[in-house]
Biopython code that builds the backbone (N, CA, C, O; Angstrom):
import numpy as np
from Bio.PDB.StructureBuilder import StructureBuilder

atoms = [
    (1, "UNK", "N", (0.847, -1.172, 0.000)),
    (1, "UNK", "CA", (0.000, 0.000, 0.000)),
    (1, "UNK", "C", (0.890, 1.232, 0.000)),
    (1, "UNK", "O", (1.872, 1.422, 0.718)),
    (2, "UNK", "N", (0.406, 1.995, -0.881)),
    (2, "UNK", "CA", (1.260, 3.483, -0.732)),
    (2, "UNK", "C", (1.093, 4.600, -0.180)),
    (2, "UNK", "O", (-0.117, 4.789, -0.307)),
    (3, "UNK", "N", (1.586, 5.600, 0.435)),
    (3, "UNK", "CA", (1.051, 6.757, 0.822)),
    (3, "UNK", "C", (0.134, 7.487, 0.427)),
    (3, "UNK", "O", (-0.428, 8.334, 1.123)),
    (4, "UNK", "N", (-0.221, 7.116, -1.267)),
    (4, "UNK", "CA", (-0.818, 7.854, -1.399)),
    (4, "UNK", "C", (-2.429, 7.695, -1.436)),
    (4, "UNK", "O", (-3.312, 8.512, -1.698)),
    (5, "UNK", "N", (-2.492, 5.642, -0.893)),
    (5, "UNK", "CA", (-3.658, 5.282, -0.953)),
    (5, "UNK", "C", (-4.205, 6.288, 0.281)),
    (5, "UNK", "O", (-5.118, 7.077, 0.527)),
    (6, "UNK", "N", (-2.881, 5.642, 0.940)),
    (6, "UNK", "CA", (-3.174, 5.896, 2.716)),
    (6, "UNK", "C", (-3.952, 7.321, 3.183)),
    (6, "UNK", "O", (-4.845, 7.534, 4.003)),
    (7, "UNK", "N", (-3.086, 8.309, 2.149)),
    (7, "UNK", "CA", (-3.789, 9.955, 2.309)),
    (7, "UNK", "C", (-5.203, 9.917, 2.547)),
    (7, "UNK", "O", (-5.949, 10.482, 3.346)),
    (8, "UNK", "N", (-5.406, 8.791, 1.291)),
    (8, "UNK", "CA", (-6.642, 9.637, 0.304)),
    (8, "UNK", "C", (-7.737, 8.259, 1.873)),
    (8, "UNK", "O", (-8.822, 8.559, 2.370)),
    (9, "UNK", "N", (-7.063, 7.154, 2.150)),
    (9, "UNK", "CA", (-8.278, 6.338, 3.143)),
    (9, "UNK", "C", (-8.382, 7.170, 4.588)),
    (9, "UNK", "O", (-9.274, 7.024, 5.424)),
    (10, "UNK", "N", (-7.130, 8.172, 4.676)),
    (10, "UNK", "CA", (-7.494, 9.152, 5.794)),
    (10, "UNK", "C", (-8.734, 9.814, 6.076)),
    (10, "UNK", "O", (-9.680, 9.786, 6.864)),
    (11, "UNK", "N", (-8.072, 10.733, 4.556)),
    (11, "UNK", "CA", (-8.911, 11.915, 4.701)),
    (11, "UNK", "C", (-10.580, 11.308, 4.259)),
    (11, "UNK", "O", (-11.517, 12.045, 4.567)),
    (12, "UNK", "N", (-10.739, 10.626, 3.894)),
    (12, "UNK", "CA", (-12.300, 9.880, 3.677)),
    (12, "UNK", "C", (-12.397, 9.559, 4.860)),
    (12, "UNK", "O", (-13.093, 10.495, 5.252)),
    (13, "UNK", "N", (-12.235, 8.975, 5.684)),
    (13, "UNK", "CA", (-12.007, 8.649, 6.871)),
    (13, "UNK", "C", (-12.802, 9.682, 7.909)),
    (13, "UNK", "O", (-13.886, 9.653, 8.493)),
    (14, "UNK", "N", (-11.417, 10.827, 7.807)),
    (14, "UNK", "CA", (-11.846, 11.905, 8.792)),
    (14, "UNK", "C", (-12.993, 13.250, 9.093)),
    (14, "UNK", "O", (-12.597, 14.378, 8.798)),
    (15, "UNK", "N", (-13.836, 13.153, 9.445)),
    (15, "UNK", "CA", (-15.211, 14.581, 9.243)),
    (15, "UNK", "C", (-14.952, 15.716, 9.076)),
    (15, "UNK", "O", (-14.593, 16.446, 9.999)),
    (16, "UNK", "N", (-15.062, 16.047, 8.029)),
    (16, "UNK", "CA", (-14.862, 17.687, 8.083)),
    (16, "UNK", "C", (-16.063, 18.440, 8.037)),
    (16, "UNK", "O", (-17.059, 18.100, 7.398)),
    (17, "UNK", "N", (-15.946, 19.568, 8.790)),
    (17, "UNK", "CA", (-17.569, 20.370, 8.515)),
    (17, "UNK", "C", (-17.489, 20.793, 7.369)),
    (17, "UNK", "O", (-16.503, 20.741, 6.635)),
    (18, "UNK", "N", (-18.883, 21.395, 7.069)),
    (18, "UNK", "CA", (-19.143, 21.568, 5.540)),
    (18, "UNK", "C", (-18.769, 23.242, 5.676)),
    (18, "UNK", "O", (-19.030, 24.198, 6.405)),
    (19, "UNK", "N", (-18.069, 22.949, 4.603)),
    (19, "UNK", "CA", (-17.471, 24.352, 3.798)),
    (19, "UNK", "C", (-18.369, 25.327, 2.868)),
    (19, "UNK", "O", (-19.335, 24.794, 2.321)),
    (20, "UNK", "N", (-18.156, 26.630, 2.649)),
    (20, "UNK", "CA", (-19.095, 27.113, 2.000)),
    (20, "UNK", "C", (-17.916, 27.239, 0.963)),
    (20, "UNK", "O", (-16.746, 26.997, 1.259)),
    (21, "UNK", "N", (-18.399, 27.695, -0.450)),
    (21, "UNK", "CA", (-17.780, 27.666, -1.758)),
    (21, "UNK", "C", (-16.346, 28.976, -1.455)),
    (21, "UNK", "O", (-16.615, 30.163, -1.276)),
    (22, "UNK", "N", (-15.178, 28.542, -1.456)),
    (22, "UNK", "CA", (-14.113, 29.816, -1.698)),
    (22, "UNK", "C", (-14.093, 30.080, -0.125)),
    (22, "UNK", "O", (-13.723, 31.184, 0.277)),
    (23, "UNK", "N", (-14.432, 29.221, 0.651)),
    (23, "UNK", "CA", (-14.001, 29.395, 2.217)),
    (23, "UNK", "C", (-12.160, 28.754, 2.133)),
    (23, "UNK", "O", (-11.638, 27.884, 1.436)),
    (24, "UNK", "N", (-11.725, 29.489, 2.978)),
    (24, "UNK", "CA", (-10.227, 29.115, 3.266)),
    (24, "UNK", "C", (-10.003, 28.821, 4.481)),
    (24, "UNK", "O", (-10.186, 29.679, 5.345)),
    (25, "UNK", "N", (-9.411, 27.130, 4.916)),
    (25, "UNK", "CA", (-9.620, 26.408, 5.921)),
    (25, "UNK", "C", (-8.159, 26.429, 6.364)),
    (25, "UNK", "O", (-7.597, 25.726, 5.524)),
    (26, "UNK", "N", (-7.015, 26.966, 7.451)),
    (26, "UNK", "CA", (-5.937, 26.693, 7.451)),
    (26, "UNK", "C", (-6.033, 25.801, 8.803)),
    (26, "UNK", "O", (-6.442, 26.042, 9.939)),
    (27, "UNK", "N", (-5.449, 24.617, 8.143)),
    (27, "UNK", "CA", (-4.817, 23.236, 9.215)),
    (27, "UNK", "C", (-3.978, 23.892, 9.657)),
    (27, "UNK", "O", (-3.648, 25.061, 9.454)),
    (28, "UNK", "N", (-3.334, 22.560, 10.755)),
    (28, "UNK", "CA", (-2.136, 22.883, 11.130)),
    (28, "UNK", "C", (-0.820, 22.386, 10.876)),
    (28, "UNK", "O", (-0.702, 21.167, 10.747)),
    (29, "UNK", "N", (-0.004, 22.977, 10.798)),
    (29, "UNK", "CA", (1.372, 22.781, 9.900)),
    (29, "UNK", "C", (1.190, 21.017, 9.807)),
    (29, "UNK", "O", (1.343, 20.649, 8.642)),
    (30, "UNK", "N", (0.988, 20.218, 10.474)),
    (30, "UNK", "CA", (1.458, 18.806, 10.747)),
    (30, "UNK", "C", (0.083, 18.093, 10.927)),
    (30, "UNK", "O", (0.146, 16.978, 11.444)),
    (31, "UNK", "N", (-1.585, 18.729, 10.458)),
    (31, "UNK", "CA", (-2.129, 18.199, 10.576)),
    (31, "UNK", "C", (-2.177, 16.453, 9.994)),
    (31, "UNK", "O", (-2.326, 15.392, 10.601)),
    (32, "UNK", "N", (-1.957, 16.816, 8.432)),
    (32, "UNK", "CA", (-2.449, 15.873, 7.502)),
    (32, "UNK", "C", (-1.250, 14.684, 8.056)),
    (32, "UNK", "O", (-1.467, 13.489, 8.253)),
    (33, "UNK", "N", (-0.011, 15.384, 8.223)),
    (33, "UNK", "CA", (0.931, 14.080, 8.767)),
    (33, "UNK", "C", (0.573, 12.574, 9.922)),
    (33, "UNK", "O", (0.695, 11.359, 10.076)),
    (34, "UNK", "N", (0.030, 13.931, 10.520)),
    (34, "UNK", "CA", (-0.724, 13.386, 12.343)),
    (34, "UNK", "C", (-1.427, 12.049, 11.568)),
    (34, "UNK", "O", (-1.213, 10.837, 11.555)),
    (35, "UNK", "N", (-2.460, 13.046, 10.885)),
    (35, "UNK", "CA", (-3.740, 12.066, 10.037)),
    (35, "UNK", "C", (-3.232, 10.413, 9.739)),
    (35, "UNK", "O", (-3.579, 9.376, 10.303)),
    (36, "UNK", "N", (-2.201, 10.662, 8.536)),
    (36, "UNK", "CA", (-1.699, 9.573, 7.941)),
    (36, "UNK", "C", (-0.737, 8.534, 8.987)),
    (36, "UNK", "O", (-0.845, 7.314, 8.863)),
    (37, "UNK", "N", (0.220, 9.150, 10.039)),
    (37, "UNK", "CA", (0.462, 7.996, 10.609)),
    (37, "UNK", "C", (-0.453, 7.684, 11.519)),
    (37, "UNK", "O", (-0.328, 6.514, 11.878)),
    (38, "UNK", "N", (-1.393, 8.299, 12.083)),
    (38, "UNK", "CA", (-2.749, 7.153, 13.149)),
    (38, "UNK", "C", (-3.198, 6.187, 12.213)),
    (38, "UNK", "O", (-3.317, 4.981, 12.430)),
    (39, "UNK", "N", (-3.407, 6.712, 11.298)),
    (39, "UNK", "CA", (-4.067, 5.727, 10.147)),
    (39, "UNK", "C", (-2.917, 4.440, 10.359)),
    (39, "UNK", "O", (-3.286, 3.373, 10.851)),
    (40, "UNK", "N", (-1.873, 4.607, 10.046)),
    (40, "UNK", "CA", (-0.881, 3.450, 9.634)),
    (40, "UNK", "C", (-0.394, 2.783, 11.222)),
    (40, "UNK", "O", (0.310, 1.786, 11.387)),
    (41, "UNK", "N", (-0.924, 3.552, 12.161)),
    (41, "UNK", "CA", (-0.946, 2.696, 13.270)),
    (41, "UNK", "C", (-2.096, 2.024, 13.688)),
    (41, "UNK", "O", (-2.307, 1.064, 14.430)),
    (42, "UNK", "N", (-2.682, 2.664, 13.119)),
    (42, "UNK", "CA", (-4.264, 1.652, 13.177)),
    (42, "UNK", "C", (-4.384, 0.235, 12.050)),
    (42, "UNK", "O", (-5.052, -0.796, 12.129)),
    (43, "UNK", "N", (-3.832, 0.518, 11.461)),
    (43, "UNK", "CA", (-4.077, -0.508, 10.543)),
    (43, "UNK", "C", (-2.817, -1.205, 10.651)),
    (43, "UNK", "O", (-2.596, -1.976, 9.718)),
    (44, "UNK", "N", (-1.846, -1.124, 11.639)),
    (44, "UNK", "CA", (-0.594, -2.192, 12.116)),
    (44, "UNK", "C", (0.253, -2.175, 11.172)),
    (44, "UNK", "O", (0.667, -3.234, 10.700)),
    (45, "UNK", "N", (0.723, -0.821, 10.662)),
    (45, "UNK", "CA", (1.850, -0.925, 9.601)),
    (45, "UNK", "C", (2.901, -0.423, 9.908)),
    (45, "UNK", "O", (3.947, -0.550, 9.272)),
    (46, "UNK", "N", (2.763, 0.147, 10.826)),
    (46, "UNK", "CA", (3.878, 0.537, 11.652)),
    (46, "UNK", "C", (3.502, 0.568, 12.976)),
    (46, "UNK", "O", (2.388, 0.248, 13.391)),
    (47, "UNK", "N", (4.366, 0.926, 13.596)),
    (47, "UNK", "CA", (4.514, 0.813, 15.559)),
    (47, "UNK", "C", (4.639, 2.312, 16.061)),
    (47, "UNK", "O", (5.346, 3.171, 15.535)),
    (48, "UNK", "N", (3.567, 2.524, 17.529)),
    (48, "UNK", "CA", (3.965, 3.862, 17.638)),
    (48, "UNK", "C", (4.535, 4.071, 19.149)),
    (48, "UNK", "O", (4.398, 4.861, 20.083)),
    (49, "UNK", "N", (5.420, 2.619, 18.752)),
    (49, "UNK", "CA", (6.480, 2.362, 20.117)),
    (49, "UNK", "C", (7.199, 3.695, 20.086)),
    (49, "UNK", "O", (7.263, 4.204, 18.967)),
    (50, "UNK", "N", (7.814, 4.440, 21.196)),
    (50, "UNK", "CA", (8.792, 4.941, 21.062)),
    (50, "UNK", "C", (10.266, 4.667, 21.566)),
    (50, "UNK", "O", (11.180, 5.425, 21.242)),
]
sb = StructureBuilder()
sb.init_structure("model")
sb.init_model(0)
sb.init_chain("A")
sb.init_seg("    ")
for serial, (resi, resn, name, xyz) in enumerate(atoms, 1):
    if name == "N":
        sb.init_residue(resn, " ", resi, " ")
    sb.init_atom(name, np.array(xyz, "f"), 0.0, 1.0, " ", f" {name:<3s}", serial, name[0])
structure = sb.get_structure()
């Protein structure tokens, strides 16, 4: 599986409120990162031993 499945089973994944058309939403610097490795610790592809 690649990162880039992984992005895209995140962000389907995660709720976002509904946006109005030309609204500008700023995350946070490291949101989408956060996103993708819970994902890959949830699904046992990696360890979030430290």
């Amino acid at each position: 599986m690649g990162l880039g499945y992984a992005s895209t089973a995140v962000t389907a994944a995660v709720t976002r409120p509904v946006r109005t058309q030309g609204e500008i939403i700023r995350d946070e610097p490291a949101a989408a990162a956060t996103r993708i490795v819970d994902y890959l610790v949830a699904e046992k592809l990696i360890s979030d031993q430290k």
